[in-house]
C-alpha positions as CSV (number, residue, x, y, z in Angstrom):
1,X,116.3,75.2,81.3
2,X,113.3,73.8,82.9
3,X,114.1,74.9,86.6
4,X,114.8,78.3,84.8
5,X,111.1,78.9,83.0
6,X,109.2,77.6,86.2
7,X,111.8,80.5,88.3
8,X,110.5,83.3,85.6
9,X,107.0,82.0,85.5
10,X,106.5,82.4,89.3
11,X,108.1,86.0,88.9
12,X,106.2,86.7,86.3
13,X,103.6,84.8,85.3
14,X,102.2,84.6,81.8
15,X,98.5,83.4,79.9
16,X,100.4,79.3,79.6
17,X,99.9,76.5,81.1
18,X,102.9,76.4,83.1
19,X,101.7,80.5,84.0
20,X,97.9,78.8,85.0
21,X,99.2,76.4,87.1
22,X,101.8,78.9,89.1
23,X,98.2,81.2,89.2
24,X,96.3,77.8,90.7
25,X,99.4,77.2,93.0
26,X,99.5,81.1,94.2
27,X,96.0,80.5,95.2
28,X,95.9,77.4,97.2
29,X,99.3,77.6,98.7
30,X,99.3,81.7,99.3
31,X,96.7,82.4,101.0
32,X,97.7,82.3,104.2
33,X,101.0,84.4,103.8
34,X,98.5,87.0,101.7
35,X,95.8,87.2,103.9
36,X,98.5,87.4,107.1
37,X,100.5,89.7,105.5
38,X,97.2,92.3,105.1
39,X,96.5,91.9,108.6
40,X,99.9,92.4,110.2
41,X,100.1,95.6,108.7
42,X,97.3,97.2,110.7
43,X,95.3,98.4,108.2
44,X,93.1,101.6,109.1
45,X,89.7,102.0,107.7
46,X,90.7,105.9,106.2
47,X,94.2,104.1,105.1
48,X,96.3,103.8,101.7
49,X,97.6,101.1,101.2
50,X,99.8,99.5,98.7
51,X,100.1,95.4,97.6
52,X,103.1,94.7,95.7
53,X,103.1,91.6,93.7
54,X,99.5,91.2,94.2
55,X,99.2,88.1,91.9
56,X,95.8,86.6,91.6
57,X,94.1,89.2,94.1
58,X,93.8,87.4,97.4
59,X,95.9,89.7,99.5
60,X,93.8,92.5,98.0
61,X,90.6,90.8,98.7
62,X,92.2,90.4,102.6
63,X,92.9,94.2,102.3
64,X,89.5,95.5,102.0
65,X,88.1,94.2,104.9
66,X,90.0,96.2,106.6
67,X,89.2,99.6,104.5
68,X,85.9,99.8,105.8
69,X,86.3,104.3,105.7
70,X,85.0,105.8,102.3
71,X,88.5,107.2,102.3
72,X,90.3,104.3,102.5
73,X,92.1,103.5,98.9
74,X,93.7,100.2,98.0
75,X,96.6,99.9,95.1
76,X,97.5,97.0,93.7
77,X,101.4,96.8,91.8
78,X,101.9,93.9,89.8
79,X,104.2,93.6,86.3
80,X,102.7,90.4,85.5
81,X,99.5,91.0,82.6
82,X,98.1,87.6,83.1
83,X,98.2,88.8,87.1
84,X,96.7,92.0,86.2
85,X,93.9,90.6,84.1
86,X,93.0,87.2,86.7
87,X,93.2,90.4,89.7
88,X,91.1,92.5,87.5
89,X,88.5,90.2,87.1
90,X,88.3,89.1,90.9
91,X,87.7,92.9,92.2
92,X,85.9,94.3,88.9
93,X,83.3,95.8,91.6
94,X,85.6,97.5,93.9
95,X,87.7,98.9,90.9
96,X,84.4,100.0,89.2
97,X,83.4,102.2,92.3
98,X,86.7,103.1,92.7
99,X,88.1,101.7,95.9
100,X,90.6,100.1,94.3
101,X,93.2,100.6,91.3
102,X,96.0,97.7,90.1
103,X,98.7,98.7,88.4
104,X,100.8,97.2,85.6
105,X,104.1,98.1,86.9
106,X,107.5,97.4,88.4
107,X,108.2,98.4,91.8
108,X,111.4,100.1,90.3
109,X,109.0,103.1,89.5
110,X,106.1,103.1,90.9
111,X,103.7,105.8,90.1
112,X,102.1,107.1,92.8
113,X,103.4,110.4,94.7
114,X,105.6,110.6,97.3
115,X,104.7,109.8,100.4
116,X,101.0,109.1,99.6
117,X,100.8,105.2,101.0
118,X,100.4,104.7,104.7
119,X,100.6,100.9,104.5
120,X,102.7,98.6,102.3
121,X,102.5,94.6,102.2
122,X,103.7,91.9,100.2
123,X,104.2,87.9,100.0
124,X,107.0,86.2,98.7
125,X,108.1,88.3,95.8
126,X,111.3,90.1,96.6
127,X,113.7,88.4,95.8
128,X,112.7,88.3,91.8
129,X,112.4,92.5,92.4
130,X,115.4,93.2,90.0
131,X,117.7,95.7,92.2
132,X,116.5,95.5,96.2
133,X,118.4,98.7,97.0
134,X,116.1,100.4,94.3
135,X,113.3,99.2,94.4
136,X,113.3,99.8,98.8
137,X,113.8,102.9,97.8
138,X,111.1,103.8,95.8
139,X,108.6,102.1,99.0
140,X,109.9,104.2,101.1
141,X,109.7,107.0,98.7
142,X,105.9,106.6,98.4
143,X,105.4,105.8,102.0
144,X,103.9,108.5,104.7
145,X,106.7,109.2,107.5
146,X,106.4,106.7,110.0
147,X,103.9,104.3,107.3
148,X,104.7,100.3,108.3
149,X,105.8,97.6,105.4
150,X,105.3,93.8,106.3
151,X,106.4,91.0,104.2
152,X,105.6,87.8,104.8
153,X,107.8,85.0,103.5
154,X,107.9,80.6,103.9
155,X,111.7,80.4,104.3
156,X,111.5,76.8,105.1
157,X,109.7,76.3,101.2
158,X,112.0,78.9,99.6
159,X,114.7,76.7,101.0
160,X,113.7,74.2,99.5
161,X,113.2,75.5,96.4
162,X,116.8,76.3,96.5
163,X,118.2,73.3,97.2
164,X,116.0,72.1,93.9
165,X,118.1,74.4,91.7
166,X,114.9,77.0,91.9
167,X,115.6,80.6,92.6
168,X,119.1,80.6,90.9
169,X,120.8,83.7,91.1
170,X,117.8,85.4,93.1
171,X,118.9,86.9,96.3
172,X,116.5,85.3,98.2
173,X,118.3,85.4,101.9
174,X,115.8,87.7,103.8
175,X,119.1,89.5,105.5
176,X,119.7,90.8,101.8
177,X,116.1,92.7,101.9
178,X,116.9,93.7,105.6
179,X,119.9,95.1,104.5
180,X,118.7,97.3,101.5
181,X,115.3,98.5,104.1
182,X,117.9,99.8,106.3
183,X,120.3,101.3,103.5
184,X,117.1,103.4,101.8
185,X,115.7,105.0,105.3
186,X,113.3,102.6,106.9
187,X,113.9,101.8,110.6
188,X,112.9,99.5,112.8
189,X,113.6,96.9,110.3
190,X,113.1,93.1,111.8
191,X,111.8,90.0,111.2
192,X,109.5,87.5,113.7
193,X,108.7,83.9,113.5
194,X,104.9,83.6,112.9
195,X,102.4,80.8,113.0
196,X,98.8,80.1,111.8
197,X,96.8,77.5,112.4
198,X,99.9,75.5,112.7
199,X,101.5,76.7,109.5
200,X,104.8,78.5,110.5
201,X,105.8,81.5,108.8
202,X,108.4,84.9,108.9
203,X,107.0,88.3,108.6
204,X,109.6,91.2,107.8
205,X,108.5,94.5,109.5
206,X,110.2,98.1,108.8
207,X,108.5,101.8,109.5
208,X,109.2,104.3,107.0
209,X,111.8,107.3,108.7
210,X,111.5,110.4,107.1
């Protein structure tokens, strides 16, 4: 039961104590795989660019650095209030003027137009998306023709986690994200071994074919 709550609660985290302290873990273990993730995907200043999952904001913060055009638009899609709220509150400025714009949404229908996004990242939250095949479809539906998505994962913790009786009947294998990429029109679809600052790493890369 236990193993259960902690598995929803980093899926979707809630105002608790066990949701602050999955929110307090996201931020000192995360980081890296956030701030990675933003800058594998080649942001360009004029860009759009979409964070799913975004949790408490640090990928998005990563993001804007790179957005540096008065064009360039960040979104932020996140089903989690509590996320929403702690995001909110971290880029109140850039929301304000406008730059950016979070969500409260699942990425099984995400409202934004078609192909509108030319750059798509996220961090270890796939495998709690509800139906892969779906919801890769609905990237690639908002994604500009030949627009890149990077995910980066810690397989090695995920592992881990599985072994512990985490992540029960989550399809967590990254082969089962590959798979649905491919099936909804992305090519290009691969994943590479990364490292930072001796922290090792896999980043999932696919281009959107339209």
């Amino acid at each position: 039961m236990l193993l259960n709550k902690l598995t929803q609660q980093f899926g979707h985290p809630t105002q608790s104590l066990i949701g602050w302290l999955v929110k307090r873990f996201l931020e000192k273990k995360n980081w890296v795989l956030e701030a990675n993730a933003a800058k594998l995907a080649q942001i360009q200043p004029n860009n759009t660019v979409l964070e799913v999952g975004f949790g408490p904001g640090l990928g998005l913060q990563e993001a804007l650095r790179y957005l540096t055009d008065s064009n360039g638009k960040l979104y932020g899609l996140d089903y989690s209030e509590y996320m929403h709220k702690t995001a909110t509150r971290r880029l109140q400025e850039q929301i304000t003027s406008g730059k950016v714009q979070l969500i409260l949404g699942s990425v099984e229908d995400i409202p934004l137009p078609d192909s509108n996004v030319d750059r798509v990242f996220h961090c270890n939250c796939y495998y709690f998306w509800p139906d892969l095949k779906k919801c890769s479809a609905e990237l690639h539906r908002v994604m500009k023709p030949e627009g890149l998505m990077v995910a980066t994962i810690n397989l090695d913790s995920i592992k881990k986690n599985v072994s512990r009786g985490l992540l029960q009947g989550k399809m967590w294998q990254p082969e089962l994200y590959m798979d649905a990429l491919l099936a909804t029109g992305f090519k290009d679809v691969h994943i590479k071994d990364m490292e930072h600052r001796n922290f090792k790493y896999k980043a999932i890369f696919a281009t959107a074919f339209k």
